[in-house]
gemmi code that builds the backbone of each chain (N, CA, C; Angstrom):
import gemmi

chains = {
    "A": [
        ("UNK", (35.168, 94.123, 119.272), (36.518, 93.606, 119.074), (37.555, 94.617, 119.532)),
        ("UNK", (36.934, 95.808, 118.936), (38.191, 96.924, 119.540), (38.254, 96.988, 121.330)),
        ("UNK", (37.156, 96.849, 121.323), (37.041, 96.848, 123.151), (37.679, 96.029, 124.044)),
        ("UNK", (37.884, 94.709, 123.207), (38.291, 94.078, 123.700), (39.832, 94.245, 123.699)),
        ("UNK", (40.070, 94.622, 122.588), (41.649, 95.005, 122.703), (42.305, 95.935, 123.483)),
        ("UNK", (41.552, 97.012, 123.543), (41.847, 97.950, 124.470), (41.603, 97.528, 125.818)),
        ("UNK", (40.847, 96.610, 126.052), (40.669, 95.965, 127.815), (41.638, 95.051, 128.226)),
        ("UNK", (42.513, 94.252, 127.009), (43.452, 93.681, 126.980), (44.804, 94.409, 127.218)),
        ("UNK", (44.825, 95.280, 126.664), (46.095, 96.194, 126.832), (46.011, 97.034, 128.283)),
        ("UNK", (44.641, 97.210, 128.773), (44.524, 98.081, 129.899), (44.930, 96.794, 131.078)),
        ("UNK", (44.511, 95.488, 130.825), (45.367, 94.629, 132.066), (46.442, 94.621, 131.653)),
        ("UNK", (47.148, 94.553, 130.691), (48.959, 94.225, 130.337), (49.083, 95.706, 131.685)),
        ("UNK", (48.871, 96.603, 131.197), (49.500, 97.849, 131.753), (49.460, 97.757, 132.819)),
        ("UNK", (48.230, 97.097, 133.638), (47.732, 97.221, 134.866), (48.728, 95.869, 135.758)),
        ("UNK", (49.003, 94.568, 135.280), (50.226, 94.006, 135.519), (51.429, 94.617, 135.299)),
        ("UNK", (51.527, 95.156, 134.377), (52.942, 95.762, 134.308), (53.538, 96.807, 135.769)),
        ("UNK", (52.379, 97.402, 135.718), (52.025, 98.438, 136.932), (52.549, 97.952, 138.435)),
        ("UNK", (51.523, 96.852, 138.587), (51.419, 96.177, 139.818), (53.118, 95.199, 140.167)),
        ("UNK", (53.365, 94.952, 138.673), (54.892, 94.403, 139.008), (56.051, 95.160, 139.310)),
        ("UNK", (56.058, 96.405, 138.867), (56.878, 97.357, 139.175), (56.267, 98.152, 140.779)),
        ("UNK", (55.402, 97.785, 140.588), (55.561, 98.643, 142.436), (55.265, 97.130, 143.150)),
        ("UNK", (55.322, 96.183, 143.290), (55.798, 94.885, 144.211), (57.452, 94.139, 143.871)),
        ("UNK", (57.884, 94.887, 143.050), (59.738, 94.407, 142.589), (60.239, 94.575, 144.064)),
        ("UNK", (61.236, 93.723, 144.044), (61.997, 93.615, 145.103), (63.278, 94.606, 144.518)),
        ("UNK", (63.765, 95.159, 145.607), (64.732, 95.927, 145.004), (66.002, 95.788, 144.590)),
        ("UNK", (66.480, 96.232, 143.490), (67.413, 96.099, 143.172), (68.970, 96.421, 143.698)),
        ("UNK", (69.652, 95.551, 144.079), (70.925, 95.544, 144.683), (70.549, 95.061, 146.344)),
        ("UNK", (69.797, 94.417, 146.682), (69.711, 94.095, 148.195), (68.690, 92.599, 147.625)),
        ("UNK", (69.314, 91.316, 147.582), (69.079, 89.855, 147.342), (68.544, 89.662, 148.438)),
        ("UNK", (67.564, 88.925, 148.393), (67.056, 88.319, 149.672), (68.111, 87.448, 150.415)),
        ("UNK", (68.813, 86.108, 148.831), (69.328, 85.228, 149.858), (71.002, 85.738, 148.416)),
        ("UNK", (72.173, 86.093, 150.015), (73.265, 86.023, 149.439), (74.187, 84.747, 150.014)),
        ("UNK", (73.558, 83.734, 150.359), (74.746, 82.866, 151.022), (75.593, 82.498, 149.674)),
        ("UNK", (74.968, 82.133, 148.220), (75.798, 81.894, 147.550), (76.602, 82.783, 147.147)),
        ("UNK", (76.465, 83.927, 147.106), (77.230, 85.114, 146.368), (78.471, 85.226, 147.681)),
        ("UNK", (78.203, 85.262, 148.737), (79.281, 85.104, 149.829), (80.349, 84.121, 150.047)),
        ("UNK", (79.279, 82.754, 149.180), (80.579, 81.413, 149.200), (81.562, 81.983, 148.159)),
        ("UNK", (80.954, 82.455, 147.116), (82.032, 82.346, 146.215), (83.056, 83.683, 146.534)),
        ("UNK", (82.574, 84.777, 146.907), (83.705, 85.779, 147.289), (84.294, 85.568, 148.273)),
        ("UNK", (84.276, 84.574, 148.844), (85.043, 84.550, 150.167), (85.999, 83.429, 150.198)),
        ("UNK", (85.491, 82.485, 149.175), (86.280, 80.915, 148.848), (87.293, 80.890, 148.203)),
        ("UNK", (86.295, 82.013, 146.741), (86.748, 81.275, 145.515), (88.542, 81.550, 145.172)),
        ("UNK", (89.184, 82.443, 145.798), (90.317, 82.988, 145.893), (91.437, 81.994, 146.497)),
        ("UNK", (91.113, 81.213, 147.595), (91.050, 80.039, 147.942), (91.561, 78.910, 147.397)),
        ("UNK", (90.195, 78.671, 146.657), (90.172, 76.982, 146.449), (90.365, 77.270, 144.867)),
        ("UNK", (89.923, 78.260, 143.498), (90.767, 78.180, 142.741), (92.082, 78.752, 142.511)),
        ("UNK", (92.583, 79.422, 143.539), (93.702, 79.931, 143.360), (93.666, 81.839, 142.279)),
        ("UNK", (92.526, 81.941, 142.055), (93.056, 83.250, 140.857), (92.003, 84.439, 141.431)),
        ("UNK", (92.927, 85.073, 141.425), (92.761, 86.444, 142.084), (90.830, 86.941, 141.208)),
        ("UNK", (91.059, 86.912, 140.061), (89.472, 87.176, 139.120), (88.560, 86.381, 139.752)),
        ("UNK", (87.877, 86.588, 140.344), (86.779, 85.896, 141.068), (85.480, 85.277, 139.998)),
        ("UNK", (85.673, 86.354, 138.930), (84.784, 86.230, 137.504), (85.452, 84.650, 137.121)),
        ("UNK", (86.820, 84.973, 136.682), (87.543, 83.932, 136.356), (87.342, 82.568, 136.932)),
        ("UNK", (87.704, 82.703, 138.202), (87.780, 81.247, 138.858), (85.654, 80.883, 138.856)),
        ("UNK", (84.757, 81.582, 138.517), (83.775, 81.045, 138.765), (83.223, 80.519, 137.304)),
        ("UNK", (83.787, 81.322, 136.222), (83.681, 80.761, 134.899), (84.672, 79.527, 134.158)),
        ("UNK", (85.502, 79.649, 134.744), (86.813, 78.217, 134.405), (86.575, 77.483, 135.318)),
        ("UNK", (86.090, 77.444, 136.782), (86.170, 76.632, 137.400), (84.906, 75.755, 138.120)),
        ("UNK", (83.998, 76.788, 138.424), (82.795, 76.032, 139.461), (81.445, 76.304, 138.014)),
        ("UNK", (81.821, 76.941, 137.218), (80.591, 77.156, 136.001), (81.722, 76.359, 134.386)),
        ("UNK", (82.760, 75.177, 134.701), (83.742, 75.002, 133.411), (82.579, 74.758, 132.678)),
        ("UNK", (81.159, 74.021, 132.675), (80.425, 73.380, 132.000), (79.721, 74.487, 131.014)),
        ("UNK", (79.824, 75.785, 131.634), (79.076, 77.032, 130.861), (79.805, 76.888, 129.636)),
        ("UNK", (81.434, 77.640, 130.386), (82.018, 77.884, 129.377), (82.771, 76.565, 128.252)),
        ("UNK", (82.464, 75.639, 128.645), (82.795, 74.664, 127.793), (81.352, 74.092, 126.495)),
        ("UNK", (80.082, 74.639, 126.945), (79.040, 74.945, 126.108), (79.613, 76.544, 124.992)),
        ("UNK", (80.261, 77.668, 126.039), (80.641, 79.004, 124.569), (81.251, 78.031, 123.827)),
        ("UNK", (82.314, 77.744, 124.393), (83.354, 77.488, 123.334), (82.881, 76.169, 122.212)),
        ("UNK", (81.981, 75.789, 122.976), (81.393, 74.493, 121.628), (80.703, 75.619, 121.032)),
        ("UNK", (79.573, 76.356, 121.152), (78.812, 77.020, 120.378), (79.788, 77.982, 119.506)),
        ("UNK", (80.888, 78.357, 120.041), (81.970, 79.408, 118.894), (82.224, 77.839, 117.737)),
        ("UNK", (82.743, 77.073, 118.595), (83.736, 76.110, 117.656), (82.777, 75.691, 116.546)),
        ("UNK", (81.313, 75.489, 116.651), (80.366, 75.143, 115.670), (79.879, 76.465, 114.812)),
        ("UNK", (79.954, 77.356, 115.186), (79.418, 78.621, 114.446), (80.404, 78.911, 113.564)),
        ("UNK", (82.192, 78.433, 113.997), (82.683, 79.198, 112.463), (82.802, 77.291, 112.093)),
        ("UNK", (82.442, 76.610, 112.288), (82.744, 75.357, 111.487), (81.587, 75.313, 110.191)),
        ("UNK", (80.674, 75.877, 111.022), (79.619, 76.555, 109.862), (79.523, 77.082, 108.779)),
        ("UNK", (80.089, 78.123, 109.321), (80.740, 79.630, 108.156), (81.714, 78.912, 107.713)),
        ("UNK", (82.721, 77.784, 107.516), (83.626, 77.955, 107.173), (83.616, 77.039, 105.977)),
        ("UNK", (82.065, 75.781, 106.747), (81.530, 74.892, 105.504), (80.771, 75.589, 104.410)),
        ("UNK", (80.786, 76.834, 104.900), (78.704, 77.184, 103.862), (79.749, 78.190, 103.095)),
        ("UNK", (81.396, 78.719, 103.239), (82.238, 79.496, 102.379), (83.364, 78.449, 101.285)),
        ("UNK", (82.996, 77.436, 101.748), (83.931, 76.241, 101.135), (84.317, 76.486, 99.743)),
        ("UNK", (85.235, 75.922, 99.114), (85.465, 76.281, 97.595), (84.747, 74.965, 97.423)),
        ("UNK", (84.173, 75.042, 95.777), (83.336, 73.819, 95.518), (84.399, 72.980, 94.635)),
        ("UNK", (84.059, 71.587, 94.677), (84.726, 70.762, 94.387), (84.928, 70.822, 92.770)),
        ("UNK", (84.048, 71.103, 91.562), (84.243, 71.207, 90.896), (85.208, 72.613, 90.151)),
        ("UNK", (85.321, 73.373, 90.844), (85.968, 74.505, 90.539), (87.443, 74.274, 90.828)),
        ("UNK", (88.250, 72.932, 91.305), (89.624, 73.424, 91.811), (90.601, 72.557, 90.763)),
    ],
    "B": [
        ("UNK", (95.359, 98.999, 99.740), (94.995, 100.311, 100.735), (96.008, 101.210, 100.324)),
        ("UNK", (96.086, 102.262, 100.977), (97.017, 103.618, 101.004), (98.581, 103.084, 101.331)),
        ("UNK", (99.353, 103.378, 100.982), (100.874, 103.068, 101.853), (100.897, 102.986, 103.448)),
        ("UNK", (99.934, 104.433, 104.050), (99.813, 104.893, 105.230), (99.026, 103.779, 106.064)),
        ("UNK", (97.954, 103.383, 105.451), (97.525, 102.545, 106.266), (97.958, 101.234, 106.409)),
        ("UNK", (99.052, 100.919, 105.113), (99.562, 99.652, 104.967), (101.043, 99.951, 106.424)),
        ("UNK", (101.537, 100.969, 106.150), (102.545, 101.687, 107.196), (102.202, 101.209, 108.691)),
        ("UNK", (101.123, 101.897, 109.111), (100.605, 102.293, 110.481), (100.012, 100.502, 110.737)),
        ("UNK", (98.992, 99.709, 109.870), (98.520, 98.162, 110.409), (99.433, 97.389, 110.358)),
        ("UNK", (100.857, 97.810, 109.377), (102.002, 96.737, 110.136), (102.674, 96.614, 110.956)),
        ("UNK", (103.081, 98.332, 111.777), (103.507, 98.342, 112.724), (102.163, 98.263, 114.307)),
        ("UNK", (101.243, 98.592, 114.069), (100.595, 98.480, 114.690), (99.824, 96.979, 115.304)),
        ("UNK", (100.186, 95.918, 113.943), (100.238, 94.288, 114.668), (100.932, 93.776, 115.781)),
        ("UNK", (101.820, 94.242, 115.710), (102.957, 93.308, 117.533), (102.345, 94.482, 118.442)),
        ("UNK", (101.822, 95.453, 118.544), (101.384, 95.972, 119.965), (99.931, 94.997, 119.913)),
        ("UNK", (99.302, 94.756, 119.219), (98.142, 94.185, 119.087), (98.019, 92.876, 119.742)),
        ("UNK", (98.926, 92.377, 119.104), (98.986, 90.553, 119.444), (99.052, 90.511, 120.705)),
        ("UNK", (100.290, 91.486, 121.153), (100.859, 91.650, 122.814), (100.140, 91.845, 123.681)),
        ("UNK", (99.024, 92.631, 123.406), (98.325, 93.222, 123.876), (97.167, 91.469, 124.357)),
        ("UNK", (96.557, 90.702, 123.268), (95.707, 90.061, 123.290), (96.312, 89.280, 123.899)),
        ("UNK", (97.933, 88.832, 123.971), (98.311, 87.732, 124.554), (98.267, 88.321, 126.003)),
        ("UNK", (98.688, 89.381, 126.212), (98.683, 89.425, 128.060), (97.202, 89.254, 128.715)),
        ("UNK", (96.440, 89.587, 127.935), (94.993, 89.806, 128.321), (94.201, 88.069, 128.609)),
        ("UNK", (95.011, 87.505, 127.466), (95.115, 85.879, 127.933), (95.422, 85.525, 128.965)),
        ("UNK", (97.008, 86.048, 129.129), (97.720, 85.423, 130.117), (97.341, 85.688, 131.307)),
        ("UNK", (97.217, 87.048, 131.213), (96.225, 87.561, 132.835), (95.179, 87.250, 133.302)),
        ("UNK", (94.224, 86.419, 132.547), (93.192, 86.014, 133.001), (92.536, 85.943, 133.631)),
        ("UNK", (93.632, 85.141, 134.676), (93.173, 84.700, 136.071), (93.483, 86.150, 136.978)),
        ("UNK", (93.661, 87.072, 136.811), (94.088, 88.210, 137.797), (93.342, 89.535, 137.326)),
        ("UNK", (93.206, 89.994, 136.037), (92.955, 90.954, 135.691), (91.373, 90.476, 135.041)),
        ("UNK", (90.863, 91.673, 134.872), (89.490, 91.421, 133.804), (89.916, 90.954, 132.304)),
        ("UNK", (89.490, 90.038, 132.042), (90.160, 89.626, 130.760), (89.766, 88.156, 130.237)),
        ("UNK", (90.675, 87.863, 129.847), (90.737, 86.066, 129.643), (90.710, 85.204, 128.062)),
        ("UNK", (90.137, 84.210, 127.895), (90.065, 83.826, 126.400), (89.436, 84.430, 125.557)),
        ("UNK", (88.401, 84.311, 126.153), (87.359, 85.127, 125.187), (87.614, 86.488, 124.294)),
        ("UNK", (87.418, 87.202, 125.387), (88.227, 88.716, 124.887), (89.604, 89.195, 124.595)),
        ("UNK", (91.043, 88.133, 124.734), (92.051, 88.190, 124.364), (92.251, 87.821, 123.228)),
        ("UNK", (91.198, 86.306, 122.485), (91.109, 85.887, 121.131), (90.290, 86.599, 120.054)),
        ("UNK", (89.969, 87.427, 121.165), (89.112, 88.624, 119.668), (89.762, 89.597, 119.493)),
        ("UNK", (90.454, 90.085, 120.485), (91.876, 91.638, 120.273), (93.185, 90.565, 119.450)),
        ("UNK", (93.365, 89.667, 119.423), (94.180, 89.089, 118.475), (93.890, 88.939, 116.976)),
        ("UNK", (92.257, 88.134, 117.029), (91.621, 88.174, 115.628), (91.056, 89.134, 115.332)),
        ("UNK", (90.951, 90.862, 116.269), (91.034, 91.833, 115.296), (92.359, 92.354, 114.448)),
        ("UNK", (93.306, 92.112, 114.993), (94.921, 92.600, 114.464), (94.758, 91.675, 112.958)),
        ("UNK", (94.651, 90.460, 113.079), (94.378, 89.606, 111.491), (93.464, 90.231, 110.747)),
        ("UNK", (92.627, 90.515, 111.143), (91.415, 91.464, 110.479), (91.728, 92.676, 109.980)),
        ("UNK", (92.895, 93.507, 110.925), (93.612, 95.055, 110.373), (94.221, 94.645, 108.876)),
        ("UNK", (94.751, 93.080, 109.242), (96.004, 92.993, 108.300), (95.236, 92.396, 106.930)),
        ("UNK", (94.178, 91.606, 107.212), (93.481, 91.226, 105.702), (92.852, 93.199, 105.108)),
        ("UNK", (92.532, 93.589, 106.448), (91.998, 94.616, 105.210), (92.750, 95.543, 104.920)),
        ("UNK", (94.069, 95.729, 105.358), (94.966, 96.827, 104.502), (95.709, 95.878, 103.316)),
        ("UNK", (95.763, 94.830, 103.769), (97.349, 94.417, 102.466), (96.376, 93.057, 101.699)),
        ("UNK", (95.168, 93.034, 101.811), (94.304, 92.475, 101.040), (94.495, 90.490, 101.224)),
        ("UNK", (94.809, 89.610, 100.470), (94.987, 88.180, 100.232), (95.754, 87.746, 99.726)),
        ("UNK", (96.477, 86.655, 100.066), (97.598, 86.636, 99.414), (97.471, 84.782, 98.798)),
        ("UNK", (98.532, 84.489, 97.931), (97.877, 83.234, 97.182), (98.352, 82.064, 98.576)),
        ("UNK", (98.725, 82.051, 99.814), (98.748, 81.058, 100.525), (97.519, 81.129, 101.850)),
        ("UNK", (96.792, 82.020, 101.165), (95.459, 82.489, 102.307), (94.984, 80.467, 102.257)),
        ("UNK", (94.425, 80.480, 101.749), (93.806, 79.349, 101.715), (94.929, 77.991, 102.327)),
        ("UNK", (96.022, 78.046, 102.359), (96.505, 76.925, 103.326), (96.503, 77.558, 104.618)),
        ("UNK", (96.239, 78.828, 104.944), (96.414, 79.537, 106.334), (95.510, 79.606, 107.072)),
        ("UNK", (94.182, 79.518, 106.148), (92.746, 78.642, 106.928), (92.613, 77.540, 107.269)),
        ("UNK", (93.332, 77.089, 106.268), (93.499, 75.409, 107.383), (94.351, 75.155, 108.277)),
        ("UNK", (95.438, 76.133, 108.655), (96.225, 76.233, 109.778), (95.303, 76.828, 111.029)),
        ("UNK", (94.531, 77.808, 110.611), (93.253, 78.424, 111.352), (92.436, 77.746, 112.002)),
        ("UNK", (92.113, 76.701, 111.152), (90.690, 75.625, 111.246), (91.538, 75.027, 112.312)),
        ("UNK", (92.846, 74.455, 111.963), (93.842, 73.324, 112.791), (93.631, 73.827, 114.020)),
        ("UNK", (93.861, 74.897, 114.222), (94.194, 75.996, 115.645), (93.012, 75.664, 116.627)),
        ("UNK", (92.117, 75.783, 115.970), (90.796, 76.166, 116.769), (90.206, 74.836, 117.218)),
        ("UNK", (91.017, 73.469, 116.398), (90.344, 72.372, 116.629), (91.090, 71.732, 117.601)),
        ("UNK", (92.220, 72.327, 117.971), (93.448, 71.643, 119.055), (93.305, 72.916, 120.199)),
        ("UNK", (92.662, 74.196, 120.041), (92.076, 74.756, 121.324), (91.409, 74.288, 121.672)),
        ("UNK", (90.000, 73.889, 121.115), (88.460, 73.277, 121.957), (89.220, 71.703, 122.684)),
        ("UNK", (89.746, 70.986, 122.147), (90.649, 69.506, 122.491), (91.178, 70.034, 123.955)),
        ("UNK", (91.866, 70.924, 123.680), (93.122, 71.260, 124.713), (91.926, 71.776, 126.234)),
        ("UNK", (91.072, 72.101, 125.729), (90.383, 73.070, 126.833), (89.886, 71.640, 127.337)),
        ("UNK", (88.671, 70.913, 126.616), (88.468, 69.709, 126.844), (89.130, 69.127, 127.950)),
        ("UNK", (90.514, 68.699, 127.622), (91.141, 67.735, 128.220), (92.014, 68.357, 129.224)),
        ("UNK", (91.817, 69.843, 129.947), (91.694, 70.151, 130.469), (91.123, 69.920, 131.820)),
        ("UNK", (89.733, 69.913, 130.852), (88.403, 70.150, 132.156), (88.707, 67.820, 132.655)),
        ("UNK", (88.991, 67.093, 131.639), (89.541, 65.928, 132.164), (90.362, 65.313, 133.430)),
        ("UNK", (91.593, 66.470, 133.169), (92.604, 66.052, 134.061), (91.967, 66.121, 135.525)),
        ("UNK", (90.833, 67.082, 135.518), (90.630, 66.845, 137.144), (89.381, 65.370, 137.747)),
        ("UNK", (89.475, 64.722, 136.322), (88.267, 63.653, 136.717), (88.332, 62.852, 137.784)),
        ("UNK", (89.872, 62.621, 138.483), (89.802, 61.737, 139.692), (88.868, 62.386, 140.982)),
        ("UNK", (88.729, 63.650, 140.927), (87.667, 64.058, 141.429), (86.252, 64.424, 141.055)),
        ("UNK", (85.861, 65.483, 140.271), (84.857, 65.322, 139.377), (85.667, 65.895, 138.000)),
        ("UNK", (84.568, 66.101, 137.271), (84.944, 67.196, 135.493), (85.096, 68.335, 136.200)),
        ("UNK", (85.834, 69.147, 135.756), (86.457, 70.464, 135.960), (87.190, 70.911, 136.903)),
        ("UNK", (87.500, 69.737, 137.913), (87.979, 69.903, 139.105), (89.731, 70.494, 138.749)),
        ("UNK", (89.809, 71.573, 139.459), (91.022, 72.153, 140.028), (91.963, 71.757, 140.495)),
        ("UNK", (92.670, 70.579, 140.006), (93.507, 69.913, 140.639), (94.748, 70.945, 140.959)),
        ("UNK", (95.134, 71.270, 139.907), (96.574, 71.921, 140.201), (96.543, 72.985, 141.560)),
        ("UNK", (95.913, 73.852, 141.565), (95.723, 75.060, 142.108), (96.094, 74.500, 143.892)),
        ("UNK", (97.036, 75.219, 144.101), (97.551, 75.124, 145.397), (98.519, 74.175, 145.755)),
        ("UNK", (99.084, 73.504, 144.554), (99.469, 72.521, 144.869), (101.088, 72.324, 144.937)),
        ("UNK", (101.266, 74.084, 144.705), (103.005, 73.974, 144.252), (103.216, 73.777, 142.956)),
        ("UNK", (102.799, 72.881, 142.280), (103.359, 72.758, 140.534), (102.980, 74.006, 140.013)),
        ("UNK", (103.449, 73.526, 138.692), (103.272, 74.329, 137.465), (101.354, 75.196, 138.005)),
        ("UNK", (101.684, 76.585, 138.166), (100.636, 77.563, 138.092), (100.087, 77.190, 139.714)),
        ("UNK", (100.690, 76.580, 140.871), (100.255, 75.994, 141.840), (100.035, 76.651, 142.850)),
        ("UNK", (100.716, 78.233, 143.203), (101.230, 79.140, 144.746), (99.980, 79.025, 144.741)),
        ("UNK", (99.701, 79.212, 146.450), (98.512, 78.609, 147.065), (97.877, 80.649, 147.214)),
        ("UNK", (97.001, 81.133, 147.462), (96.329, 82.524, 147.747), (96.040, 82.473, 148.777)),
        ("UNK", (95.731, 83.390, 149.621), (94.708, 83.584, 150.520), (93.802, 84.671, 149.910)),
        ("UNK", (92.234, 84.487, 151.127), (91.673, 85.414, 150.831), (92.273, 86.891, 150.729)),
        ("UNK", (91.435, 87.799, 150.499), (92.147, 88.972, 150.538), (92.943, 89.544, 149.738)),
        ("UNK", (93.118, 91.096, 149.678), (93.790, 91.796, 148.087), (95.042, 90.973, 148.466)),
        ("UNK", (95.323, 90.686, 146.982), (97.394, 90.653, 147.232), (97.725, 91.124, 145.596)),
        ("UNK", (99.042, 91.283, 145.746), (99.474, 92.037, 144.495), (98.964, 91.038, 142.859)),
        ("UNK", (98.704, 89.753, 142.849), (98.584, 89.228, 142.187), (99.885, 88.816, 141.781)),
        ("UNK", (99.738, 86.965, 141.741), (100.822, 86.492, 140.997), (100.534, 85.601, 139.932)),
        ("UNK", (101.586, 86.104, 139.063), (101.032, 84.944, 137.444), (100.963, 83.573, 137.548)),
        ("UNK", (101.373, 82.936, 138.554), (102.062, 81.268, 138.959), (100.669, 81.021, 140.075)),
        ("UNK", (100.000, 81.493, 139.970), (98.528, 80.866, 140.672), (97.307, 80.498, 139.951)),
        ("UNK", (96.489, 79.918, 139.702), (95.279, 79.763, 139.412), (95.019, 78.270, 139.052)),
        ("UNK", (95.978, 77.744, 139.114), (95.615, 76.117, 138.747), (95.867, 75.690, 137.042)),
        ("UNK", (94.888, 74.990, 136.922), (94.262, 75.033, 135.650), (93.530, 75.999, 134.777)),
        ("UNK", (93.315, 77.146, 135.411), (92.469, 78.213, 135.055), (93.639, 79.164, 133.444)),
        ("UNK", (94.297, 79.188, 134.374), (95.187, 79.781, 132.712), (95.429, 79.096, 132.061)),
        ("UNK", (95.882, 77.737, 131.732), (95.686, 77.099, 131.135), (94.771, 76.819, 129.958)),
        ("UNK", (93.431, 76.444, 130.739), (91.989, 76.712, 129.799), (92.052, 77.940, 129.131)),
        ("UNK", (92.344, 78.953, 129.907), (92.525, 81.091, 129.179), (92.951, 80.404, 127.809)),
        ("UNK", (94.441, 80.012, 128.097), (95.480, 80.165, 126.769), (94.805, 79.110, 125.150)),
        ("UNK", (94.242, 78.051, 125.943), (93.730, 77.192, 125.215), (92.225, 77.670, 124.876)),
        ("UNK", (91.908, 78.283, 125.849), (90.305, 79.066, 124.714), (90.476, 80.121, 123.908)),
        ("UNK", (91.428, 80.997, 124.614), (92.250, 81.974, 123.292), (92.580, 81.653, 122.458)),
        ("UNK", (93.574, 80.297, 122.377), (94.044, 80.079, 120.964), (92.856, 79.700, 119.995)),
        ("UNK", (91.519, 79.051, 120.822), (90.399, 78.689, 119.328), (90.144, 79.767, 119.513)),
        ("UNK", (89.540, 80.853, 120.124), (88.505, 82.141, 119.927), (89.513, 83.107, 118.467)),
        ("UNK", (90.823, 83.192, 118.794), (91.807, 83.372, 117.868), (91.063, 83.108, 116.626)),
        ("UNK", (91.556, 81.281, 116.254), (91.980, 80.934, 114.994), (90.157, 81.024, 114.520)),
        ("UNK", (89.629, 81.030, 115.511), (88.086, 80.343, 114.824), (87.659, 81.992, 114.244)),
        ("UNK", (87.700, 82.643, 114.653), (87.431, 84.473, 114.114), (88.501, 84.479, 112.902)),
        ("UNK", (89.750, 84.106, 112.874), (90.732, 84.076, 111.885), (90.145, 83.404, 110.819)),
        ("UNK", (90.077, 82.202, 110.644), (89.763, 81.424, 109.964), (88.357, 81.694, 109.365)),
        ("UNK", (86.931, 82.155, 110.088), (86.134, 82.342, 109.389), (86.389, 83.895, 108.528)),
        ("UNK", (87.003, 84.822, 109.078), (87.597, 85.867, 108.052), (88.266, 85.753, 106.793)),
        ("UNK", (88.820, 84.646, 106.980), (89.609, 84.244, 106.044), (88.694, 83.307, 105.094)),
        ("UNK", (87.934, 82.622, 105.220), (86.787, 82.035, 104.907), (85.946, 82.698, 103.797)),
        ("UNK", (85.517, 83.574, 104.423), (84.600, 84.701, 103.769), (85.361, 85.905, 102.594)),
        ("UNK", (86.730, 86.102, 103.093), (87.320, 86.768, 101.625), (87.719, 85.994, 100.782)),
        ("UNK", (87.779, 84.455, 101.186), (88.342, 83.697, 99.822), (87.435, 83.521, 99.377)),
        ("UNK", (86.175, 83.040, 99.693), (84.583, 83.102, 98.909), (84.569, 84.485, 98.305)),
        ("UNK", (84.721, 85.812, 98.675), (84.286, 86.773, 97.937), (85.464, 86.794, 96.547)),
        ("UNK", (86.478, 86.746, 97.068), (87.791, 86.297, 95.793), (87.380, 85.700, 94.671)),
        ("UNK", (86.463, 84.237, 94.970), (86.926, 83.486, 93.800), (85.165, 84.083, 92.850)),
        ("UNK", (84.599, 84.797, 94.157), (83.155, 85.040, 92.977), (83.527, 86.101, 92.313)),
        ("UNK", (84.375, 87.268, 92.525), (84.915, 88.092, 91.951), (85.949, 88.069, 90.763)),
        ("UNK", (86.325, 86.618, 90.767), (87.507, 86.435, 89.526), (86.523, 85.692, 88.523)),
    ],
}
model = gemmi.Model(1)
for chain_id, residues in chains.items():
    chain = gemmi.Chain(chain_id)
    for i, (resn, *xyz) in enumerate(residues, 1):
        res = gemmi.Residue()
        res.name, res.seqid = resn, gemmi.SeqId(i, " ")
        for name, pos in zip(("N", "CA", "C"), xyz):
            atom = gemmi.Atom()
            atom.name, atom.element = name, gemmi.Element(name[0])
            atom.pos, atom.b_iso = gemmi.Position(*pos), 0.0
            res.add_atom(atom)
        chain.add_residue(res)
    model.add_chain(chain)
structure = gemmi.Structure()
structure.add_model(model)
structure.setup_entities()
């Protein structure tokens, strides 16, 4: 049983291994056509200088319209589970 | 709290707010926006519950809180609406001359506040819930500790 564990952990390592020396490197993308549409457009067609900005309000609104539901439900939460109770008022 | 700290978190609220509101307003130009402008606002509420403690209209001021945050998520909403004659989220305004409309080109420019479309818009309206909704659950949580304490 122990053997086996230790032969188990010796492939984790041995993938771990093999994935770090076949990584593609970091900071050079194979494919940048999208990263180019948007720095080159997005200034453009949404108008705002934040390129962050216009890709989170504008071509990703659906992300940030998921935060802001997940904020708007997290304190609607906290705000039910701190409630004063009905018999106390 | 101390006088000093009651001193220093009252004057130290209007650089605060100012601070969270430009960070709103800039949004579209600077690093910034709703998110992180409604939490440098609902930390200044947070300075002020914990130096000068609760006061007996806390509890109608959470429901002004709650109100806030439920007419930001609406406002952002109907926002992302107005551009439905094309798709959801569409950019209508932006370039168009109106309200927030000067058109950009690529390329640095000094940045102007009267560009981005709809984009500040949504800022001001996700700020105001990220605001009240951090406000309001603060406020939430010391009136629960209040009434188990009395």
């Amino acid at each position: 049983m122990k053997a086996l564990r230790h032969l188990t952990m010796a492939a984790f390592f041995c993938f771990l291994l093999a994935g770090a020396m076949y990584m593609h490197g970091v900071g050079t993308p194979e494919r940048t056509q999208m990263d180019d549409y948007f720095i080159k457009s997005s200034q453009e067609e949404t108008g705002a200088n934040n390129v962050v900005t216009g890709i989170l309000f504008d071509y990703r609104g659906f992300d940030t319209l998921g935060e802001a539901s997940v904020l708007f439900a997290a304190a609607s939460g906290v705000i039910l589970l701190f409630r004063r109770k009905r018999n106390e008022q | 709290m101390s006088a000093i700290v009651k001193t220093v978190s009252a004057f130290m609220t209007v650089p605060m707010m100012i601070f969270g509101l430009y960070v709103i307003l800039h949004g579209h130009l600077t690093p910034g926006g709703g998110f992180p402008g409604g939490a440098v606002m609902a930390t200044a509420v947070a300075m002020l519950i914990a130096a000068f403690g609760l006061s007996q209209s806390d509890a109608r001021k959470k429901d002004a809180f709650s109100l806030f945050e439920s007419i930001g998520l609406l406002a952002f909403i109907a926002m992302a609406f107005v551009g439905l004659q094309s798709t959801f989220f569409a950019n209508v305004l932006a370039g168009h001359g109106w309200i927030f409309g000067s058109s950009v080109s690529y390329g640095p420019n000094p940045g102007y506040l009267e560009t981005g479309g709809v984009i500040p818009i949504m800022n001001f309206a996700v700020g105001i819930e990220v605001f009240a909704a951090l406000s309001a659950v603060m406020l939430a949580i010391m009136l629960h500790r209040r009434e188990k304490h009395d």
